[in-house]
N, C-alpha and C positions, 0 to 999 in steps of 0.2 A: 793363498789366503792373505788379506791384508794384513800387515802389521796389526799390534795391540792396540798403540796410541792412536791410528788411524779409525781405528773401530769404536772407541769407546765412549766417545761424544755421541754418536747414535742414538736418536731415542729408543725407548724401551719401546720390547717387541707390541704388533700390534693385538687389539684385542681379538684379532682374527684367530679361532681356535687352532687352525693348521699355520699360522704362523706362531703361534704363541708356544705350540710341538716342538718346531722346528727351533726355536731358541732354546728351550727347559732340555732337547735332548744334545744341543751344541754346548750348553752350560754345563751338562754332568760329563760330557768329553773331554772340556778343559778340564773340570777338575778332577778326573783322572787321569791328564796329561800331566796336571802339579803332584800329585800324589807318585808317578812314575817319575819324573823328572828328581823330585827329593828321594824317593828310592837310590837313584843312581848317583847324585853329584853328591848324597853320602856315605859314597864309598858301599851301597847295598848292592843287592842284585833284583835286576826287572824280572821275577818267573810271570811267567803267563799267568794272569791275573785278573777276576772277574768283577766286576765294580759295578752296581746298584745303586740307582733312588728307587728308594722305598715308596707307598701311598701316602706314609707321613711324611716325608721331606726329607729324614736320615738318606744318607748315602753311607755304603758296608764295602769293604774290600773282599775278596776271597782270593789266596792266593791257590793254584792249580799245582801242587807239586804232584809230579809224578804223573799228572794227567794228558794222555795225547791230544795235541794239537786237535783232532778232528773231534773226542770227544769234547774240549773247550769250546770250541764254535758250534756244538748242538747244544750245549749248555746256555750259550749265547741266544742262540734261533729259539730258547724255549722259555727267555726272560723268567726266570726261576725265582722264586720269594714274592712272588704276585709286582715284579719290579716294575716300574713305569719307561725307567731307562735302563737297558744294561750295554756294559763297555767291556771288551776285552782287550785288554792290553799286553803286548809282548814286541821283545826286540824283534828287528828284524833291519835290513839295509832297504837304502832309494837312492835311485841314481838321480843324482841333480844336475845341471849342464855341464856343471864342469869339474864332477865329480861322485862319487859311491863315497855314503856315509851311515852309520849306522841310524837306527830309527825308533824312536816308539811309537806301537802301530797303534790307532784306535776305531777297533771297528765295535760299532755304533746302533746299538737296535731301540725304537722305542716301540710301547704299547700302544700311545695316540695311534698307528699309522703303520700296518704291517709294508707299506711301501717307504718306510721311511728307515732308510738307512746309510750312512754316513761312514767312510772311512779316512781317518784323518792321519797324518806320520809327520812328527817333529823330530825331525835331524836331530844329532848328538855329536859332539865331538866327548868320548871319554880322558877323563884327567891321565896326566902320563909324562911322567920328566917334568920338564920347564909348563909343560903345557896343560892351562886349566879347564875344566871340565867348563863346557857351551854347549848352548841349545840353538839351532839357528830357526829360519822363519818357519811355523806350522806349511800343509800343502795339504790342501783336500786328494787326496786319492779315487774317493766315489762319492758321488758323481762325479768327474770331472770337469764336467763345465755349468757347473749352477748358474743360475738368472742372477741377474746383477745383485733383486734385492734378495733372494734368497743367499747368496754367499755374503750380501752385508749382515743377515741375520744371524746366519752361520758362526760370522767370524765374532759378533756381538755379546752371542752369548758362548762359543768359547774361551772369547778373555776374561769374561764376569768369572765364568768357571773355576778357570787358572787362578784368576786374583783370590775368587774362597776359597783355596785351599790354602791351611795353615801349615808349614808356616807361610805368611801372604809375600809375594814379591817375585815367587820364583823363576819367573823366567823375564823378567826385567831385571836380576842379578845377574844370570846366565847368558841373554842375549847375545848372540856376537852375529852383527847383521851382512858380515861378508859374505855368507855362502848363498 
């Protein structure tokens, strides 16, 4: 997925209804990517987690303790609270070329578009000794090879995402663009 800064000059999604989907459910992915990310770089723990936009525009966390994996992901498959997007988020590792690092997964359902589904994993390095807690570049997971402009919308509206969640900055503090 492109960088942030590379995406965010983009104009706004078009008014095409199935692209206009595909940005609104890329936006609630980033900002449950910011919401996991400050989970972690504050010293919290990521549980498997299920995260909502409402029909009003609120977005809700649910955090799954104590819930199996498979029940989570039918929790997912059944967008619960009449949700327009729901995100499940939880750690998990990706191998990157030239290395295994841990990950926040976000797999990605919207109502617009029962074909529409998205799984996204932002690399982590956790804080430890000398060494500070970074996030490195997002990587679509699924699909893996979107159309040009679908991964620019993609990546469009999961920086808008990232950037609404408060507190704002999160992962342009954390950034480390080596990996």
């Amino acid at each position: 997925m492109p960088s942030g800064s590379n995406v965010r000059s983009l104009p706004r999604a078009r008014d095409d209804p199935r692209t206009a989907a595909l940005h609104a459910t890329a936006a609630c992915a980033g900002w449950a990517a910011g919401f996991a990310t400050w989970m972690i770089c504050e010293g919290g723990i990521l549980d498997t987690t299920l995260l909502h936009q409402l029909p009003n525009g609120k977005r809700q966390a649910v955090t799954l303790f104590d819930c199996p994996f498979e029940q989570a992901r039918e929790r997912l498959e059944r967008m619960e609270d009449n949700a327009q997007v729901s995100v499940l988020a939880y750690k998990d590792v990706v191998g990157l070329p030239s290395v295994r690092l841990d990950a926040i997964v976000l797999d990605v359902r919207s109502a617009a578009s029962k074909a529409l589904a998205l799984t996204i994993a932002v690399p982590y390095r956790a804080a430890g000794g000398d060494t500070p807690f970074a996030v490195f570049r997002p990587c679509m997971l699924h699909p893996q090879r979107p159309g040009p402009m679908a991964q620019a919308v993609i990546a469009a509206g999961f920086f808008e995402g990232i950037d609404s969640y408060q507190p704002a900055g999160l992962l342009d503090k954390y950034l480390d663009t080596t990996a």
